[in-house]
OpenMM code with the backbone's topology and positions (N, CA, C; nanometers):
from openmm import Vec3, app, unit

residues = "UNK UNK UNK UNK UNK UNK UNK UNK UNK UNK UNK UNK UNK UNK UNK UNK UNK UNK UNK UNK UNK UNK UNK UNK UNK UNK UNK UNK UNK UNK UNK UNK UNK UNK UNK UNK UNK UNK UNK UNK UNK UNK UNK UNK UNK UNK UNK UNK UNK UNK UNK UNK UNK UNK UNK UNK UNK UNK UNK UNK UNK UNK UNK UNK UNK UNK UNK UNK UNK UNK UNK UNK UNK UNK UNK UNK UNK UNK UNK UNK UNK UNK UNK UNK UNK UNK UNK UNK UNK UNK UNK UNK UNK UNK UNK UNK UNK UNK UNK UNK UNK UNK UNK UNK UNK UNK UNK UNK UNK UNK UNK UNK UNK UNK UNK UNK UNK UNK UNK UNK UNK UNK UNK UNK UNK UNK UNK UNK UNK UNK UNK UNK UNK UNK UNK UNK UNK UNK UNK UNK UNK UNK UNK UNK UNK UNK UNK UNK UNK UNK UNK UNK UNK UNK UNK UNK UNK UNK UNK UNK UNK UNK UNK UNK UNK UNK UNK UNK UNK UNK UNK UNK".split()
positions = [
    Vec3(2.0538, -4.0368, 3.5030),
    Vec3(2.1148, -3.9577, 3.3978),
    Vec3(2.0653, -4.0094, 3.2624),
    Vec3(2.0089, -3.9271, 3.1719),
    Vec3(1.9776, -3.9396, 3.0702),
    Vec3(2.0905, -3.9238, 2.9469),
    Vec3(2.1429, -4.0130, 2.8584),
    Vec3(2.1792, -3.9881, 2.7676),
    Vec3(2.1987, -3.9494, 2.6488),
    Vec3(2.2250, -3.8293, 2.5893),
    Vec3(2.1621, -3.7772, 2.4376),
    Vec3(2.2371, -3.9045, 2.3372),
    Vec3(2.1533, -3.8794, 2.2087),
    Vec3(2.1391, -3.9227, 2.1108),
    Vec3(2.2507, -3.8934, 2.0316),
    Vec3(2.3961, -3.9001, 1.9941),
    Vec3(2.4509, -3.8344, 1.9316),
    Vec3(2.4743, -3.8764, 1.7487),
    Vec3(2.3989, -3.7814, 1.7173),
    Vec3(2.4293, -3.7704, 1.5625),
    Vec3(2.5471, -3.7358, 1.4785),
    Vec3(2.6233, -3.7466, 1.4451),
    Vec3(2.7213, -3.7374, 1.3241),
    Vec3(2.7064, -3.7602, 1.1833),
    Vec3(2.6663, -3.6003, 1.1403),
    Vec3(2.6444, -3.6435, 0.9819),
    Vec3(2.7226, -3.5691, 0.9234),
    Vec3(2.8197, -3.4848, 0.9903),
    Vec3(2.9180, -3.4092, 0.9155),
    Vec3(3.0352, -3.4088, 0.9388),
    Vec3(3.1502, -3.4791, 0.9062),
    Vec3(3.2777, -3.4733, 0.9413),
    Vec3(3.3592, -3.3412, 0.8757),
    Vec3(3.4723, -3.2851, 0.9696),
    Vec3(3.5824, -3.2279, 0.8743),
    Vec3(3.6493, -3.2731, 0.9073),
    Vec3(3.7635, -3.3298, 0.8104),
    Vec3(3.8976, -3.3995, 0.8333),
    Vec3(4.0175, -3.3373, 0.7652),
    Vec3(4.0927, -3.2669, 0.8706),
    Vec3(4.1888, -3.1319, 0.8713),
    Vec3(4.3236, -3.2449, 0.8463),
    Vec3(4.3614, -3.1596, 0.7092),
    Vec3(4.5106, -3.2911, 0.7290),
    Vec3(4.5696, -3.1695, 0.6610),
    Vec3(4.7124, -3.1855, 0.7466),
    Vec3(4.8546, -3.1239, 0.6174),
    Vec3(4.9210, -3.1817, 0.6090),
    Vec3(4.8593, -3.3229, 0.5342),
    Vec3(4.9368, -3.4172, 0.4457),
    Vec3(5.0197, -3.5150, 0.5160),
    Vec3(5.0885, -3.5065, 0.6354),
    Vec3(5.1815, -3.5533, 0.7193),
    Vec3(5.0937, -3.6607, 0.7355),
    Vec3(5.2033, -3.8414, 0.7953),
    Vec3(5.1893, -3.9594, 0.8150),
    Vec3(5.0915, -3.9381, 0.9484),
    Vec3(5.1101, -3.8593, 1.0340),
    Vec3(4.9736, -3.8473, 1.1316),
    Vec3(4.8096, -3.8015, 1.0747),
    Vec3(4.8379, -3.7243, 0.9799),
    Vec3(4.6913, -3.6527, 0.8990),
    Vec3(4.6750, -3.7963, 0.8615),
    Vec3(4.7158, -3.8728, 0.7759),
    Vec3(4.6921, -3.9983, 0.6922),
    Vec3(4.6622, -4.1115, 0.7804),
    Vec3(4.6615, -4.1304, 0.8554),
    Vec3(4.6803, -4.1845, 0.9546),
    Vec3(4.5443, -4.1514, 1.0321),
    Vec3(4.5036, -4.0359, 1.0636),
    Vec3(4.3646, -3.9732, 1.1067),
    Vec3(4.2483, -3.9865, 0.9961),
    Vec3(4.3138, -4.0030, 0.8850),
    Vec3(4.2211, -4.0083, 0.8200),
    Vec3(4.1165, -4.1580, 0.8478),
    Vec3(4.1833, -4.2502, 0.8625),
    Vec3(4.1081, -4.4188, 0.8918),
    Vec3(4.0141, -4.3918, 0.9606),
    Vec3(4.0681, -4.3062, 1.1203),
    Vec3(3.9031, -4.2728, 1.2011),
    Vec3(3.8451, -4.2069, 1.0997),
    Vec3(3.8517, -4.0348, 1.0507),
    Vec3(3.7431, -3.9750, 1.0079),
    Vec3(3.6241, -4.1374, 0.9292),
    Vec3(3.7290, -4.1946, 0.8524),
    Vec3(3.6443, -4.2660, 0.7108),
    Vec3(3.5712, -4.4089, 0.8010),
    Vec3(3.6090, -4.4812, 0.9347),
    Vec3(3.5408, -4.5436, 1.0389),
    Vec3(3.4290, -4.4419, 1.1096),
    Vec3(3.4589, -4.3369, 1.1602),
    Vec3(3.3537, -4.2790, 1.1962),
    Vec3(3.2305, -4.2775, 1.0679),
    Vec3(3.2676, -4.1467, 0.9721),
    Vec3(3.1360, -4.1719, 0.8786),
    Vec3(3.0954, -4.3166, 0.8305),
    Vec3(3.1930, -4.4557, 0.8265),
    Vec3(3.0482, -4.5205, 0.8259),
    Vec3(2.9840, -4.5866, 0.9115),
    Vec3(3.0450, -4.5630, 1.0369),
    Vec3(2.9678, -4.5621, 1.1299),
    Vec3(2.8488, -4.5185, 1.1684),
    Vec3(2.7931, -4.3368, 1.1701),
    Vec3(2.7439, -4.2979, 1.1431),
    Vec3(2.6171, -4.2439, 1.0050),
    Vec3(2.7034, -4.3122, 0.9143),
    Vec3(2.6594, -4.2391, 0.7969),
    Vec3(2.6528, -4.0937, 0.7932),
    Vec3(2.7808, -4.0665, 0.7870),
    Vec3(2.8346, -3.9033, 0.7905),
    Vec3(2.8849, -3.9026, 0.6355),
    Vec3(2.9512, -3.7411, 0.5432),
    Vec3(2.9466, -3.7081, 0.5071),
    Vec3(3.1433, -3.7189, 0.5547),
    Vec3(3.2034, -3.6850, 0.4793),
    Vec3(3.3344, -3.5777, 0.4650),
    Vec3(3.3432, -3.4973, 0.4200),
    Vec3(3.4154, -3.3925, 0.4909),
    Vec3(3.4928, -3.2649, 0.3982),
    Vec3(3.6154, -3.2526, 0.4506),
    Vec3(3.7044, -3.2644, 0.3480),
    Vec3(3.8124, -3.2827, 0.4060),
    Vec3(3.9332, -3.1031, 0.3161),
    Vec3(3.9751, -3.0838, 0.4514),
    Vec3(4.0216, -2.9673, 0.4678),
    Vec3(4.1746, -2.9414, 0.4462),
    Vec3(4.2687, -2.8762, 0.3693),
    Vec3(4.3934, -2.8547, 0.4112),
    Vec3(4.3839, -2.7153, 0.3233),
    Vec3(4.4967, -2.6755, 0.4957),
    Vec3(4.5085, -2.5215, 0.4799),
    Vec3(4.6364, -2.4814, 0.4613),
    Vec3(4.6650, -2.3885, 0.3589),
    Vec3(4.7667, -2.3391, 0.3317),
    Vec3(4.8084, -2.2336, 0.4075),
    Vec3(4.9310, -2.2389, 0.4737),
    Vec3(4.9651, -2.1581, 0.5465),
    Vec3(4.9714, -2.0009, 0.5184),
    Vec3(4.9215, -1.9032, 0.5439),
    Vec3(4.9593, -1.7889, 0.4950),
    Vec3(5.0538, -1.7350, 0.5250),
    Vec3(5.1639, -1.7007, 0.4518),
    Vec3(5.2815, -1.6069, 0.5136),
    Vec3(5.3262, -1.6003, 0.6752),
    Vec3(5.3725, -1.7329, 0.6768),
    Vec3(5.3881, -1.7647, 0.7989),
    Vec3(5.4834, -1.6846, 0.9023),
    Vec3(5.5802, -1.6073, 0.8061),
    Vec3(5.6576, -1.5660, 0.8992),
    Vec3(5.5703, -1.3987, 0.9120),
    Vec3(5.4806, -1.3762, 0.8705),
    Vec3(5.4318, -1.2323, 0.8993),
    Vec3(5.3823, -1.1909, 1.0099),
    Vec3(5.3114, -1.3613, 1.0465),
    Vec3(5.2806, -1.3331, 1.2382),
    Vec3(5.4709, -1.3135, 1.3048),
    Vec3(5.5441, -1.3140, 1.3026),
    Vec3(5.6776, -1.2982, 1.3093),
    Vec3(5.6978, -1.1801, 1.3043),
    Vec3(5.7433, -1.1040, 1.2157),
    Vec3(5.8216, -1.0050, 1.1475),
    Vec3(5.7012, -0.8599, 1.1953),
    Vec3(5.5741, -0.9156, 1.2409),
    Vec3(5.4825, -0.7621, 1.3079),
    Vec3(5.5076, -0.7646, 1.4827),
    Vec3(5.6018, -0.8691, 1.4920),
    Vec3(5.6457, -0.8385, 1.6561),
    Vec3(5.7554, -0.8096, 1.6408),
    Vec3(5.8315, -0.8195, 1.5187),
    Vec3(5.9469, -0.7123, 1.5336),
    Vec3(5.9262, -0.5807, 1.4830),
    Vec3(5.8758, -0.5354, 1.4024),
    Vec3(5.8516, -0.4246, 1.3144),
    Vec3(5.7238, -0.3813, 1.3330),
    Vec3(5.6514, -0.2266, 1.3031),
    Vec3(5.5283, -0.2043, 1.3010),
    Vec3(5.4720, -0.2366, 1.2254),
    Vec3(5.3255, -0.2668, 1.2010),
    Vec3(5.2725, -0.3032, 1.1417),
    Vec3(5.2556, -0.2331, 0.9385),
    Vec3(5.2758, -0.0758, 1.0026),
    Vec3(5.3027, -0.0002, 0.8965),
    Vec3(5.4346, -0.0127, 0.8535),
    Vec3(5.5198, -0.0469, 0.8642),
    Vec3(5.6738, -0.0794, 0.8226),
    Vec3(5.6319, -0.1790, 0.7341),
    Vec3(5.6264, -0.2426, 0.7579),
    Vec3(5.5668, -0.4256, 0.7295),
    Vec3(5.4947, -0.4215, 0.6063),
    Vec3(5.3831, -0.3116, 0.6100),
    Vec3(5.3061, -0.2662, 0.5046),
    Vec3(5.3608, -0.2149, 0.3517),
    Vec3(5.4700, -0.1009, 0.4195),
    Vec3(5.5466, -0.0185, 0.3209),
    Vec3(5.6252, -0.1228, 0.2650),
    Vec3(5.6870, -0.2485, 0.3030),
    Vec3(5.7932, -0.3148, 0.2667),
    Vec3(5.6835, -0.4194, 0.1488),
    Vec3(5.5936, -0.4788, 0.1703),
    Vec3(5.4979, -0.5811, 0.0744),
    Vec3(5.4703, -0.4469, -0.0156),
    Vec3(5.4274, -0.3152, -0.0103),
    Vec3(5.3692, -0.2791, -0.1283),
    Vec3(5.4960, -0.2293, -0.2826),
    Vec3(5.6371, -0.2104, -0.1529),
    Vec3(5.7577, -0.1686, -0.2606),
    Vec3(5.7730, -0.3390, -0.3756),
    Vec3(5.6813, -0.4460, -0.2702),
    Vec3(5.7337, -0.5891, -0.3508),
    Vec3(5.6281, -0.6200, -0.3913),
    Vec3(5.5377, -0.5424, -0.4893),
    Vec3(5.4116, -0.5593, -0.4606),
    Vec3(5.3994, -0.6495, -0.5890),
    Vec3(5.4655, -0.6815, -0.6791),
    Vec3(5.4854, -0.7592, -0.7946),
    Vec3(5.5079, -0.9306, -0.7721),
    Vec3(5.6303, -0.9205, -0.6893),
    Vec3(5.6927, -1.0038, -0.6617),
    Vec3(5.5738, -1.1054, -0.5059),
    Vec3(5.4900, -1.0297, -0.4410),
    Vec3(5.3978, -1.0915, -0.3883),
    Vec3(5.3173, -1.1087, -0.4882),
    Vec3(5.2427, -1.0385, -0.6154),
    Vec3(5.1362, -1.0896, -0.7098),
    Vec3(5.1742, -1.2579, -0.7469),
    Vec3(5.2980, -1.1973, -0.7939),
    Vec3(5.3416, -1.3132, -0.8530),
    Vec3(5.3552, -1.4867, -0.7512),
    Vec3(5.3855, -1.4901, -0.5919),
    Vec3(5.3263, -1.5336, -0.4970),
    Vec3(5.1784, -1.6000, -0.4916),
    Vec3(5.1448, -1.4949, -0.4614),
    Vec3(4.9634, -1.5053, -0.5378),
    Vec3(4.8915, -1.6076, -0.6495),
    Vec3(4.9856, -1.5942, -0.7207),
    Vec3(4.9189, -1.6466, -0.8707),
    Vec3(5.0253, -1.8247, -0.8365),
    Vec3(5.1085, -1.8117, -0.7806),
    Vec3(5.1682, -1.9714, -0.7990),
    Vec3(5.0717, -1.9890, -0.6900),
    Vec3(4.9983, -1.9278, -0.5434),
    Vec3(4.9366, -2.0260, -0.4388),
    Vec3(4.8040, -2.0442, -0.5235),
    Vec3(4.7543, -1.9774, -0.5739),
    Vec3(4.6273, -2.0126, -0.6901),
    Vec3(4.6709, -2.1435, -0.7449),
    Vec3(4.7533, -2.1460, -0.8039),
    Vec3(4.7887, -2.2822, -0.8466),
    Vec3(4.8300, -2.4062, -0.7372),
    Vec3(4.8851, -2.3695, -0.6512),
    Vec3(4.9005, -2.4581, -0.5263),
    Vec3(4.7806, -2.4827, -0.5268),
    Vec3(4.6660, -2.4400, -0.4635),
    Vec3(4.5309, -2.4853, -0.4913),
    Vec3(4.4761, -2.5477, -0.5181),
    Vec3(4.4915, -2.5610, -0.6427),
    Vec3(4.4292, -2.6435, -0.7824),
    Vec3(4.5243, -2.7913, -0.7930),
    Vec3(4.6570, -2.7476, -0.7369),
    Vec3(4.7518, -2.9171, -0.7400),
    Vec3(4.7358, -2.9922, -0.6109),
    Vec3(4.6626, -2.9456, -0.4984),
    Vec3(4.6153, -2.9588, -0.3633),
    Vec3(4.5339, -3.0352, -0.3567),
    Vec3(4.4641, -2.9663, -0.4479),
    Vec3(4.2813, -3.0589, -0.4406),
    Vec3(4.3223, -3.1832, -0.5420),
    Vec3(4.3903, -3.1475, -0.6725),
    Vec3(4.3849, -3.2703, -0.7335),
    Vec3(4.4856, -3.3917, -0.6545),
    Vec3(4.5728, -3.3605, -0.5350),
    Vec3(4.6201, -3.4368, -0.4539),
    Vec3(4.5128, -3.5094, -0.3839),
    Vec3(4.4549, -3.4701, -0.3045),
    Vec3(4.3566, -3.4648, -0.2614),
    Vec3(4.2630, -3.5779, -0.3393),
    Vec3(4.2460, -3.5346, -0.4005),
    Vec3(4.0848, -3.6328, -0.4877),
    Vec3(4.1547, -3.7455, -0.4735),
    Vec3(4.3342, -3.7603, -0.5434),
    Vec3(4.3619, -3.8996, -0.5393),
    Vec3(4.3532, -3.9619, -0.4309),
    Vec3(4.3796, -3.9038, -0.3422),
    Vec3(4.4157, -3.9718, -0.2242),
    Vec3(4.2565, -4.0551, -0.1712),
    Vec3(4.1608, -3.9956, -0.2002),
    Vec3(4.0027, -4.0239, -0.1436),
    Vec3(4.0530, -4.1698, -0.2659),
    Vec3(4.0785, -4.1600, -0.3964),
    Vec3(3.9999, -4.2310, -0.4826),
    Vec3(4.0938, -4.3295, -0.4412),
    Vec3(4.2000, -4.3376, -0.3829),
    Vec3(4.3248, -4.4653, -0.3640),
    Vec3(4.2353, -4.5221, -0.2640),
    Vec3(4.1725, -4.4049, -0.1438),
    Vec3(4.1419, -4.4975, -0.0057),
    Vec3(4.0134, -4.5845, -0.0397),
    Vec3(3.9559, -4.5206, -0.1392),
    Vec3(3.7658, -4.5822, -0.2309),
    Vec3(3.8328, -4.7337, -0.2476),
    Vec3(3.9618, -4.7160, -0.3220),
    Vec3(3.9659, -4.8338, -0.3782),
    Vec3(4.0628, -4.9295, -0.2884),
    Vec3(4.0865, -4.9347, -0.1708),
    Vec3(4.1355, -5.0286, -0.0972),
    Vec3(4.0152, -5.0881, -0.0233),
    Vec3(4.0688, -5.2344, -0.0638),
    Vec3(3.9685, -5.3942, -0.0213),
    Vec3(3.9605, -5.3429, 0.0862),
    Vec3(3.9943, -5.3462, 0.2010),
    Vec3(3.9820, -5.3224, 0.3818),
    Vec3(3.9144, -5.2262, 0.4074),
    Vec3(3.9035, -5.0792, 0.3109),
    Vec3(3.8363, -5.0047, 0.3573),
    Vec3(3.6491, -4.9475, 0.2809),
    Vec3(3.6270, -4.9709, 0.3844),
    Vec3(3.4740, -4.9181, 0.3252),
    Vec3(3.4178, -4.8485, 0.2551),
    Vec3(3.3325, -4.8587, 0.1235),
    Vec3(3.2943, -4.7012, 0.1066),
    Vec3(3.2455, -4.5656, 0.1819),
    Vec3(3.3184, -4.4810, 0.1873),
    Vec3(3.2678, -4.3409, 0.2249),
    Vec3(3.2230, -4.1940, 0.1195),
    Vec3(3.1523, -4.0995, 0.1895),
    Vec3(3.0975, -4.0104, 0.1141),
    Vec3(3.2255, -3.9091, 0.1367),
    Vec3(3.2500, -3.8290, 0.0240),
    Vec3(3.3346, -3.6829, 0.0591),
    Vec3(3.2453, -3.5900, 0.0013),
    Vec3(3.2332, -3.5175, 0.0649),
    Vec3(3.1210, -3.4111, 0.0712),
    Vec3(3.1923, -3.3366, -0.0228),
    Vec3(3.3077, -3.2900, 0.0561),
    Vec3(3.3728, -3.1510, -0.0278),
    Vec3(3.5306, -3.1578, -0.0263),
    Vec3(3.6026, -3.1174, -0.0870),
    Vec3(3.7443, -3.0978, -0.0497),
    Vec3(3.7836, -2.9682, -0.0711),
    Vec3(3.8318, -2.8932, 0.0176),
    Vec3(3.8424, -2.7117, 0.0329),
    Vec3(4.0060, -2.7091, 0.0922),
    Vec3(4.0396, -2.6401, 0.0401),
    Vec3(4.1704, -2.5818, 0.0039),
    Vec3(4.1593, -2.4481, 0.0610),
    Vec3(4.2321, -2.3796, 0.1463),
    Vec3(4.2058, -2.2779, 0.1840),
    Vec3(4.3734, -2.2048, 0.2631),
    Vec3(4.3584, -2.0624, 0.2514),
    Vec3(4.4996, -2.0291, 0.2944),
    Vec3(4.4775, -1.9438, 0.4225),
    Vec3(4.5758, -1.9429, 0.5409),
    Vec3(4.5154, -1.8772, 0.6208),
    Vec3(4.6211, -1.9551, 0.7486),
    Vec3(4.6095, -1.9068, 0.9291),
    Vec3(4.6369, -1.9636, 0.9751),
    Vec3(4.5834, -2.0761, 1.0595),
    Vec3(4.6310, -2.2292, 1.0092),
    Vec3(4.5796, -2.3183, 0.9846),
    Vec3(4.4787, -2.3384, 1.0977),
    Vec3(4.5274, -2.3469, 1.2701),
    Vec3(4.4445, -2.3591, 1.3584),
    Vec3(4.2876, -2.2567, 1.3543),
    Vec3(4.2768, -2.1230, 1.2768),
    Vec3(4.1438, -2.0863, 1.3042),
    Vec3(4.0785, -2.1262, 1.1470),
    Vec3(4.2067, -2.1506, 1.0685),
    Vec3(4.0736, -2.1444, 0.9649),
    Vec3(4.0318, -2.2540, 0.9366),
    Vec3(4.0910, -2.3921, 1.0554),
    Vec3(4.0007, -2.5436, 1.0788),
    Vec3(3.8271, -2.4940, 1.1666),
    Vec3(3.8375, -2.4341, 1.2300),
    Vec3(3.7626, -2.3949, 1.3306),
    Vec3(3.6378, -2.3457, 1.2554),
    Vec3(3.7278, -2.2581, 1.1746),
    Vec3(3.5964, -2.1228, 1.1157),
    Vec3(3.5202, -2.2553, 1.0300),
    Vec3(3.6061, -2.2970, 0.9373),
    Vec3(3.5661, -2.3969, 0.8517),
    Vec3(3.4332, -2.4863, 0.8691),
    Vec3(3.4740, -2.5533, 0.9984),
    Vec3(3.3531, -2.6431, 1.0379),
    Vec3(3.2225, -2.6198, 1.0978),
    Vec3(3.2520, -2.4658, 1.1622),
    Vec3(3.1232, -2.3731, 1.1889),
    Vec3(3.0477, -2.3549, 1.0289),
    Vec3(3.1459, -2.3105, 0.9711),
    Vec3(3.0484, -2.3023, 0.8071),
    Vec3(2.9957, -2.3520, 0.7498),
    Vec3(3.0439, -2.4946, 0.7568),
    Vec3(2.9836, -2.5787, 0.7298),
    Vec3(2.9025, -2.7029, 0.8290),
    Vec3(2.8526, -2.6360, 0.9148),
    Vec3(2.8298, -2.6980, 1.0287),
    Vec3(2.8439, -2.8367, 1.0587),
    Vec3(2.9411, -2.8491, 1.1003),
    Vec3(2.9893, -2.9627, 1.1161),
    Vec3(2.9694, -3.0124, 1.2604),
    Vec3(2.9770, -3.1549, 1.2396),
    Vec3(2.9562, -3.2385, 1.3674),
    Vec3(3.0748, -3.2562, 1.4613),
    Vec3(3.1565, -3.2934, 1.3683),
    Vec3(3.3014, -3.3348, 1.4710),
    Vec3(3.4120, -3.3043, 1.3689),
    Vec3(3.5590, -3.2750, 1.4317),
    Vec3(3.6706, -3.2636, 1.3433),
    Vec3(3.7639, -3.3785, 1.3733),
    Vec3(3.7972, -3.4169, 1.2897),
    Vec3(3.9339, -3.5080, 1.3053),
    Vec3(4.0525, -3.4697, 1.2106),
    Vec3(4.1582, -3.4950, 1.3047),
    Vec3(4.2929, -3.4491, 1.2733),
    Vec3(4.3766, -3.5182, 1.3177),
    Vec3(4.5074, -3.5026, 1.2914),
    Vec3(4.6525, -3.5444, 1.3452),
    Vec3(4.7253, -3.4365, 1.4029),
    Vec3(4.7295, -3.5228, 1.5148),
    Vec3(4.8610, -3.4506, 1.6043),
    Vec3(4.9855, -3.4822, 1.6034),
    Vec3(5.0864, -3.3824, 1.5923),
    Vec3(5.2152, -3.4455, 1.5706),
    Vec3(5.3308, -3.4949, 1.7325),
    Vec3(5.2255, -3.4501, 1.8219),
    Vec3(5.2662, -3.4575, 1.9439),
    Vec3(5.4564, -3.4351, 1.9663),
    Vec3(5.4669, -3.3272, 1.9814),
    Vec3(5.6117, -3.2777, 1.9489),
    Vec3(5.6537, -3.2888, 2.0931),
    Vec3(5.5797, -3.2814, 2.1592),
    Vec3(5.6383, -3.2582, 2.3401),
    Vec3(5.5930, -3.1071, 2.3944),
    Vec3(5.5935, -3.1022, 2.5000),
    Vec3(5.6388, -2.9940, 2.6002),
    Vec3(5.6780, -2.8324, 2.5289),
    Vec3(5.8275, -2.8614, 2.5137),
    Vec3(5.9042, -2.7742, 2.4749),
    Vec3(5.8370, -2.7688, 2.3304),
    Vec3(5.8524, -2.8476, 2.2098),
    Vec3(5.7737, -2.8240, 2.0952),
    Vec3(5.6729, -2.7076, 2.1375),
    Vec3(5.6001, -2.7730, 2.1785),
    Vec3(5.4628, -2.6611, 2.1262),
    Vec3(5.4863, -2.5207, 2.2181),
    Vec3(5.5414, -2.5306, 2.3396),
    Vec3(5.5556, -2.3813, 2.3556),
    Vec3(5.6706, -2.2838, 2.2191),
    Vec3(5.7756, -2.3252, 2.1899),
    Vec3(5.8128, -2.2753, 2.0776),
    Vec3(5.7520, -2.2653, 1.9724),
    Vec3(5.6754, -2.3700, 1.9274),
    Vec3(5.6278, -2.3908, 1.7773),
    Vec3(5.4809, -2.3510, 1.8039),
    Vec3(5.4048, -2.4303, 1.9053),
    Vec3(5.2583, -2.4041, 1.9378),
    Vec3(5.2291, -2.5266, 1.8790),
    Vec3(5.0413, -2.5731, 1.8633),
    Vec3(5.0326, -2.6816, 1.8765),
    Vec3(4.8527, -2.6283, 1.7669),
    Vec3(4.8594, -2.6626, 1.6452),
    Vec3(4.7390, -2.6703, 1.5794),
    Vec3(4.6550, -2.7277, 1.6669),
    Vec3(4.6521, -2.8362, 1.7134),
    Vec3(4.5540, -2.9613, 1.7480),
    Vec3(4.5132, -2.8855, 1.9159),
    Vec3(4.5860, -2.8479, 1.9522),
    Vec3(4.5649, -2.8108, 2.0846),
    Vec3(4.4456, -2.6937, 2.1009),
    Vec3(4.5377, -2.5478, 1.9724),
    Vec3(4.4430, -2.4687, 1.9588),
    Vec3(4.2707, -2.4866, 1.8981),
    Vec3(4.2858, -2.5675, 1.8252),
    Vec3(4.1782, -2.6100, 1.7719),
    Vec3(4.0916, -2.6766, 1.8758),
    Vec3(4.1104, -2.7589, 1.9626),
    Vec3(4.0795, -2.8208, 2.0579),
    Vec3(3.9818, -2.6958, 2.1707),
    Vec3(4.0735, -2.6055, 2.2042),
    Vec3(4.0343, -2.5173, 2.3254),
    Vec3(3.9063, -2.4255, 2.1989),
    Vec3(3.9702, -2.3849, 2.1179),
    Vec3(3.8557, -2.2569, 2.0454),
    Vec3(3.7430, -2.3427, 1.9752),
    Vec3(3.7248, -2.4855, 1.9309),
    Vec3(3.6376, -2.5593, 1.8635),
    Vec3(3.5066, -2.5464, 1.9319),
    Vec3(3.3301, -2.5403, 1.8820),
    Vec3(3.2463, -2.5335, 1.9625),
    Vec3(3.1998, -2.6546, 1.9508),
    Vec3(3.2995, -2.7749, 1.8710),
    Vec3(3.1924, -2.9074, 1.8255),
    Vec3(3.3441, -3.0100, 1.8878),
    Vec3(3.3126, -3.0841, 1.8894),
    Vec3(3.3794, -3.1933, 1.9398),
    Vec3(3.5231, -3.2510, 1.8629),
    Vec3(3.6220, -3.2663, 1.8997),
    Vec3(3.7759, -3.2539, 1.7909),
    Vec3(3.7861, -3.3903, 1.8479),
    Vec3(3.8382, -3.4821, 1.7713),
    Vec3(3.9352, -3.5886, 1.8035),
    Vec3(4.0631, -3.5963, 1.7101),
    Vec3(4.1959, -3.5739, 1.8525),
    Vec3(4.2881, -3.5367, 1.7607),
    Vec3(4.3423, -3.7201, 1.7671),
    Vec3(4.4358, -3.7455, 1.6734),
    Vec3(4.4985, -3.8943, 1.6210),
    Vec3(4.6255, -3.8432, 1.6617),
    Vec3(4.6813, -3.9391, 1.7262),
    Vec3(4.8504, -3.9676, 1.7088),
    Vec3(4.9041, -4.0586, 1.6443),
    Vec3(5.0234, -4.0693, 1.5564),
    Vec3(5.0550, -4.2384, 1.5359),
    Vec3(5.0708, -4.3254, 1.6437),
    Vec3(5.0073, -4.4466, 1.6560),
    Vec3(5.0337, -4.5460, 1.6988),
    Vec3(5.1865, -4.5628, 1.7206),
] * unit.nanometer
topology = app.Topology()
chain = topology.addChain("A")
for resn in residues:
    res = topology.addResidue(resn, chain)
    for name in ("N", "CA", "C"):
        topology.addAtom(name, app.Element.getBySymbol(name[0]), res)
């Protein structure tokens, strides 16, 4: 058996902020310098979470008629997640420039930091195809059993639909 060569020069590191994302982050920033990889590190804003909800109760055109009578009151939505955005990433930067500057940890590259709204498990996926990425790392919140059939499981979905290699983190 012959063994391939495996390269890693592109990380995405999917966090929503939680002590497991932070926590995942140590591998992503051990892997790239391991490798001499790159980061981009990803958090996705949920889109209107309860709308995957409310179109299995209601038609889709119901659903429709009801956002356009509020069609202000979603602009206005709109314009604060624009700003979520912009207070995201500048979260974000700190957090790279706190981990730059801790003695124990190594320098690493961050490629990019992308902010994006959507539902979180495909738009990790789509993400790292776009930017062709090598591997994803994330946190799992490992809820159990029952959890994820109620709630479902980011890390899981991401796992089965990913075409590149996921390593999900638990806390210790």
């Amino acid at each position: 058996m012959e063994l391939s060569n495996i390269q890693i020069k592109k990380i995405l590191y999917a966090t929503d902020l939680s002590e497991t994302a932070t926590h995942a982050f140590s591998y992503a920033v051990s892997l790239a310098n391991l490798y001499g990889a790159g980061i981009t590190i990803l958090h996705v804003l949920d889109e209107l979470p309860e709308e995957h909800y409310i179109t299995n109760m209601i038609p889709p055109g119901t659903w429709k008629a009801i956002k356009e009578k509020h069609f202000s009151e979603a602009r206005d939505k709109l314009i604060g997640k624009k700003r979520d955005h912009m207070a995201m990433k500048e979260v974000l930067q700190a957090f790279c420039e706190g981990a730059q500057d801790n003695e124990e940890c190594r320098p690493f590259t961050t490629d990019e930091i992308v902010i994006k709204t959507g539902m979180p498990a495909e738009v990790i996926v789509q993400t790292a195809q776009e930017r062709n990425g090598d591997l994803i790392v994330m946190g799992t919140h490992g809820r159990g059993a029952i959890g994820e059939i109620l709630i479902g499981s980011t890390a899981k979905w991401v796992v089965r639909h990913s075409h590149i290699p996921v390593l999900t983190i638990r806390l210790p």
